[in-house]
DRENFI-334377 format. One record per residue (C-alpha): residue number from 1; residue in one letter; x, y, z. Coordinates in steps of 0.5 Angstrom, whole numbers, plus 500, padded with zeros to 3 digits. Example, Ala and Ser with C-alpha at 12.3 -4.5 7.8 and 13.67 -1.06 7.14 Angstrom:
// DRENFI-334377
ZAMI    i  aa    X    Y    Z
ZAMI    1   A  525  491  516
ZAMI    2   S  527  498  514
***
This chain:
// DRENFI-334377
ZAMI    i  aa    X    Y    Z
ZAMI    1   X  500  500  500
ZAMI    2   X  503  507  498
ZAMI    3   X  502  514  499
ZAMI    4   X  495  516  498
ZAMI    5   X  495  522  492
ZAMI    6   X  487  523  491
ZAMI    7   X  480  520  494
ZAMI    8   X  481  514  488
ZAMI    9   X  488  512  492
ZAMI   10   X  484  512  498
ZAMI   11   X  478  506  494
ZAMI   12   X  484  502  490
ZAMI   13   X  484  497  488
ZAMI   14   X  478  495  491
ZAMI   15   X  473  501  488
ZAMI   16   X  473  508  487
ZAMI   17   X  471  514  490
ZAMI   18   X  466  516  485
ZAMI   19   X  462  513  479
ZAMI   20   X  460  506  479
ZAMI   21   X  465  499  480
ZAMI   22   X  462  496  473
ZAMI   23   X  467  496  467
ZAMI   24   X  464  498  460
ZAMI   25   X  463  491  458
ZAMI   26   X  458  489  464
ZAMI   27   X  451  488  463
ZAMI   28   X  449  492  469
ZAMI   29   X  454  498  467
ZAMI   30   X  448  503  466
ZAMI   31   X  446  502  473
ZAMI   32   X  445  509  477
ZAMI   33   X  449  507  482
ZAMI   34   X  455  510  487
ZAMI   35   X  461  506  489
ZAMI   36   X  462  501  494
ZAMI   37   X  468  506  497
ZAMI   38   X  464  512  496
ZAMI   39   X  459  509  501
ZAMI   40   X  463  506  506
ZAMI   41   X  467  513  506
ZAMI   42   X  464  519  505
ZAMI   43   X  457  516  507
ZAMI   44   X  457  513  513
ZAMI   45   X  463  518  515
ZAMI   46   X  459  522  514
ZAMI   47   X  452  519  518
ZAMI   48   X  457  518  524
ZAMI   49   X  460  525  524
ZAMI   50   X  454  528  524
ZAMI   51   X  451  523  530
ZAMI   52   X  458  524  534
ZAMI   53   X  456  532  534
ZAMI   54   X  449  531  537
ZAMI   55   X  452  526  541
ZAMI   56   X  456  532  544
ZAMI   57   X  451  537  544
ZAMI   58   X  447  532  547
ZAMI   59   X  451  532  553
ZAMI   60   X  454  539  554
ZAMI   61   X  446  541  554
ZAMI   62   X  445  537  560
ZAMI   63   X  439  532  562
ZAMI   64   X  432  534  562
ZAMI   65   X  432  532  570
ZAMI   66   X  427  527  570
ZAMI   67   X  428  520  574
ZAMI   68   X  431  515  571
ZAMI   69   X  428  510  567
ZAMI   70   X  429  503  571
ZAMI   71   X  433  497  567
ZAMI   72   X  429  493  563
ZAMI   73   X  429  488  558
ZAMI   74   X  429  494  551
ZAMI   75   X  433  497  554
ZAMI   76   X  439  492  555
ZAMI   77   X  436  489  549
ZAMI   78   X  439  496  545
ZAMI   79   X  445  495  548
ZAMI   80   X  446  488  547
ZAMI   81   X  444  488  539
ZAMI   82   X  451  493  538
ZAMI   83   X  455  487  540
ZAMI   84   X  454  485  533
ZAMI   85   X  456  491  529
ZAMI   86   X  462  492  534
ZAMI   87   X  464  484  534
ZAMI   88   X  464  484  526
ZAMI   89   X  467  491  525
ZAMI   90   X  473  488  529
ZAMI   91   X  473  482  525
ZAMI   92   X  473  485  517
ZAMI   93   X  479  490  521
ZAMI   94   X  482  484  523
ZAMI   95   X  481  481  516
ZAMI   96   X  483  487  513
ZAMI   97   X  490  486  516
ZAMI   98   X  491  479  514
ZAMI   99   X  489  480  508
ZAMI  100   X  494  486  507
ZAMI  101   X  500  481  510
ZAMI  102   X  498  476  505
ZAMI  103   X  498  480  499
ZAMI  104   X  494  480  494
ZAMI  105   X  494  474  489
ZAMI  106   X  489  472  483
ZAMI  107   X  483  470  486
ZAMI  108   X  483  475  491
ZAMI  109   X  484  483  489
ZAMI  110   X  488  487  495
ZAMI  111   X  486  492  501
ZAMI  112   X  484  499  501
ZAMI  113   X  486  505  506
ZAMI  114   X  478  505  507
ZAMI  115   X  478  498  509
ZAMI  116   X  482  500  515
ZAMI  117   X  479  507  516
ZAMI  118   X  472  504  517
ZAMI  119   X  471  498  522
ZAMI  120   X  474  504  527
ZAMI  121   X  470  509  525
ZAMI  122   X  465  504  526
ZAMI  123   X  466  501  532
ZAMI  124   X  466  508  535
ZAMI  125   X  460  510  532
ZAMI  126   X  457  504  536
ZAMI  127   X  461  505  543
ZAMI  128   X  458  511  542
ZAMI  129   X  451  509  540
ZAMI  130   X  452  505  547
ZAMI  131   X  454  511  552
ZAMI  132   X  448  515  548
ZAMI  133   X  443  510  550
ZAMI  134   X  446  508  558
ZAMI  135   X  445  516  558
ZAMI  136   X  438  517  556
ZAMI  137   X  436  512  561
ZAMI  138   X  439  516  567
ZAMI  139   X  435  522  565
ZAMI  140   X  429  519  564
ZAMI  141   X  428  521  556
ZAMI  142   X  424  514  554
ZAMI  143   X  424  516  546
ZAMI  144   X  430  518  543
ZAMI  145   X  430  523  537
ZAMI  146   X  438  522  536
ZAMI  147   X  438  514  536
ZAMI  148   X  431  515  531
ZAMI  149   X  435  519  526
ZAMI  150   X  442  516  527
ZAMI  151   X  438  509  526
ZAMI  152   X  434  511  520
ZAMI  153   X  440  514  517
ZAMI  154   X  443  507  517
ZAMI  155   X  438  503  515
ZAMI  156   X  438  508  508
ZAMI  157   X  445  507  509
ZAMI  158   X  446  499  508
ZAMI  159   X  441  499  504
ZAMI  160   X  444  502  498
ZAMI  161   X  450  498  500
ZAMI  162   X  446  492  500
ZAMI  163   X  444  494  492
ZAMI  164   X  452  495  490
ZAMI  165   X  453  489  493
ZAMI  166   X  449  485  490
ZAMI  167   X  450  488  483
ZAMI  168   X  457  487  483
ZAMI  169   X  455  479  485
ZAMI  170   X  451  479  478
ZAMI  171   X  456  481  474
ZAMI  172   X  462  477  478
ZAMI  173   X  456  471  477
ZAMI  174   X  457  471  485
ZAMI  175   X  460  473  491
ZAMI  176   X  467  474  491
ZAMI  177   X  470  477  499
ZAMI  178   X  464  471  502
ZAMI  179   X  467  474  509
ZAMI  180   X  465  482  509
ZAMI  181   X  459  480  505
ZAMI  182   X  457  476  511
ZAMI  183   X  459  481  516
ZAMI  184   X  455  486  513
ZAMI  185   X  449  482  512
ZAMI  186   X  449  482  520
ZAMI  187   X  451  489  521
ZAMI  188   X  445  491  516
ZAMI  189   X  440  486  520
ZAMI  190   X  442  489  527
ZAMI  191   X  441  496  524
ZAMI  192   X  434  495  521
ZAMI  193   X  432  491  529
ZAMI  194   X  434  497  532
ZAMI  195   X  430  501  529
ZAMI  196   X  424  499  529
ZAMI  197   X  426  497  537
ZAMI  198   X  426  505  537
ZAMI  199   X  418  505  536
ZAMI  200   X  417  502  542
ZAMI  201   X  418  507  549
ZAMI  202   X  422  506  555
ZAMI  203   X  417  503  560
ZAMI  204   X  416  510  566
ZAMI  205   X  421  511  571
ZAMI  206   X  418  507  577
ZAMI  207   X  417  514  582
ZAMI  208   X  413  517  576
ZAMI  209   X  409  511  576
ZAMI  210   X  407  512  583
ZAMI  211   X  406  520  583
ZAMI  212   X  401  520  577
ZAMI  213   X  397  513  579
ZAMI  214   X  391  517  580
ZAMI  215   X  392  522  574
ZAMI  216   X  388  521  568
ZAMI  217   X  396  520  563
ZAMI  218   X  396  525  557
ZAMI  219   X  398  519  551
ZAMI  220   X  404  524  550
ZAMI  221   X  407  522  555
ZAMI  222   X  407  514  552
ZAMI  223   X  409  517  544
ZAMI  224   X  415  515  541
ZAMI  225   X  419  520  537
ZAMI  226   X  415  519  530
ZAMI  227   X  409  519  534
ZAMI  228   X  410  526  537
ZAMI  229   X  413  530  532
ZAMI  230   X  408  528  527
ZAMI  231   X  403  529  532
ZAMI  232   X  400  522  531
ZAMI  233   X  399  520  538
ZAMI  234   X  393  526  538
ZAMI  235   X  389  521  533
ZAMI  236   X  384  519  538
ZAMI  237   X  382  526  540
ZAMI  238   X  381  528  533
ZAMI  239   X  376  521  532
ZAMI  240   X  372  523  538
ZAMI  241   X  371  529  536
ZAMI  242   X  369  527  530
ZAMI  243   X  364  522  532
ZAMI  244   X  361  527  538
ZAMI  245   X  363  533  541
ZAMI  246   X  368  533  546
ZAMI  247   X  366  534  553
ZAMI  248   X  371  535  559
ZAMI  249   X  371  528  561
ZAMI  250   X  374  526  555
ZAMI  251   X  381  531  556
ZAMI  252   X  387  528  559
ZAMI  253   X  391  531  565
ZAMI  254   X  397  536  563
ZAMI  255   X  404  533  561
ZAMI  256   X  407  536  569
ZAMI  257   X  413  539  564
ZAMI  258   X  407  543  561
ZAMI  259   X  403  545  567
ZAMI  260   X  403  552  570
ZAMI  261   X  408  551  576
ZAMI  262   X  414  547  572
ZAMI  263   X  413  552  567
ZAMI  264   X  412  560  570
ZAMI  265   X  418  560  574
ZAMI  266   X  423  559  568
ZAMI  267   X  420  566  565
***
């Protein structure tokens, strides 16, 4: 591996930066597609320089004071599941390193800088994504928008990665490198699980519980990220509107964040 002059010198041998990895005799040449490296560079880079900034920001702007969530199995579920990408991102730089001893030959092309560069992007990405959700539970957040965009994002991500690959195994009449395709199924697998786990809220903190037993609980407070932003959660209020007019035993209780004595005192 030599000095790297420009983005291409980054891809080779086995993509590069911009274009598409089908040569002009291929069948699937006029595909719109982009390139493997462009994908696990300036992509994922990209997705994973954003969420470290927010994680940042998150945590230089506090917490929202609320209880903290108790452990529960989604919770620990969350967490869990990174073992995966963690686990097989070692495993392609491990891979990557033994691939560049060996030396390239005709079966096998040789290693590209991306290929050491991204695994470690990678499993910081995901070490950081486990302290993001540690952290939101100690400050009582049970629908995190973060975890929702970072998740969403790669979920697009591995999905376009999934087209590639599976493109460049039509016109290789298979799957050449066996060991990062299986890798990058079972990251993409764990991507597409953590987002759908993040439409499911934290259960509530167990002092909220006993505090508002006798409160009649705005649905709000049990709305995940999506369902709060496009205001889904209201839909029953709406439709019972719509059936009949509403009465004053058909309202639901303030959100305590929203009530007249948390909110005075902060003007």
């Amino acid at each position: 591996m030599g000095a790297i002059s420009d983005l291409d010198d980054f891809c080779r041998p086995v993509s590069k930066f911009w274009g598409h990895d089908f040569p002009p005799n291929s069948s699937n040449h006029d595909e719109v597609d982009i390139t493997l490296c462009f994908e696990d560079t300036a992509v994922l880079y990209g997705i994973c320089a954003v969420f470290w900034l927010l994680a940042a920001l998150k945590f230089l702007c506090g917490d929202r004071g609320k209880p903290a969530i108790p452990r529960n199995w989604l919770n620990i579920a969350k967490i869990a599941l990174l073992a995966v990408p963690l686990v097989t991102a070692l495993l392609d730089l491990i891979y990557t390193v033994y691939r560049d001893i060996k030396g390239s030959s005709d079966e096998e092309e040789g290693v590209a800088y991306f290929q050491y560069v991204t695994p470690i992007v990678l499993m910081l990405s995901m070490a950081l994504v486990a302290w993001v959700i540690f952290h939101e539970r100690r400050t009582g957040l049970r629908s995190s928008g973060l975890m929702f965009v970072f998740w969403l994002a790669m979920v697009v991500y591995g999905s376009f990665k999934l087209r590639t690959l599976t493109l460049i195994a039509e016109d290789d009449n298979g799957v050449k490198d066996k060991f990062r395709f299986t890798t990058f199924v079972l990251q993409f697998t764990t991507y597409i699980v953590e987002f759908f786990l993040v439409f499911i809220p934290e259960p509530r903190a167990f002092r909220v519980r006993a505090e508002e037993a006798d409160r009649k609980q705005c649905p709000e407070e049990d709305c995940t990220f999506l369902s709060g932003i496009t205001w889904w959660w209201l839909n029953w209020l709406i439709w019972k509107g719509f059936r009949k007019p509403l009465e004053y035993s058909d309202l639901t209780d303030l959100n305590q964040e929203d009530k007249s004595g948390v909110v005075s005192p902060k003007f």
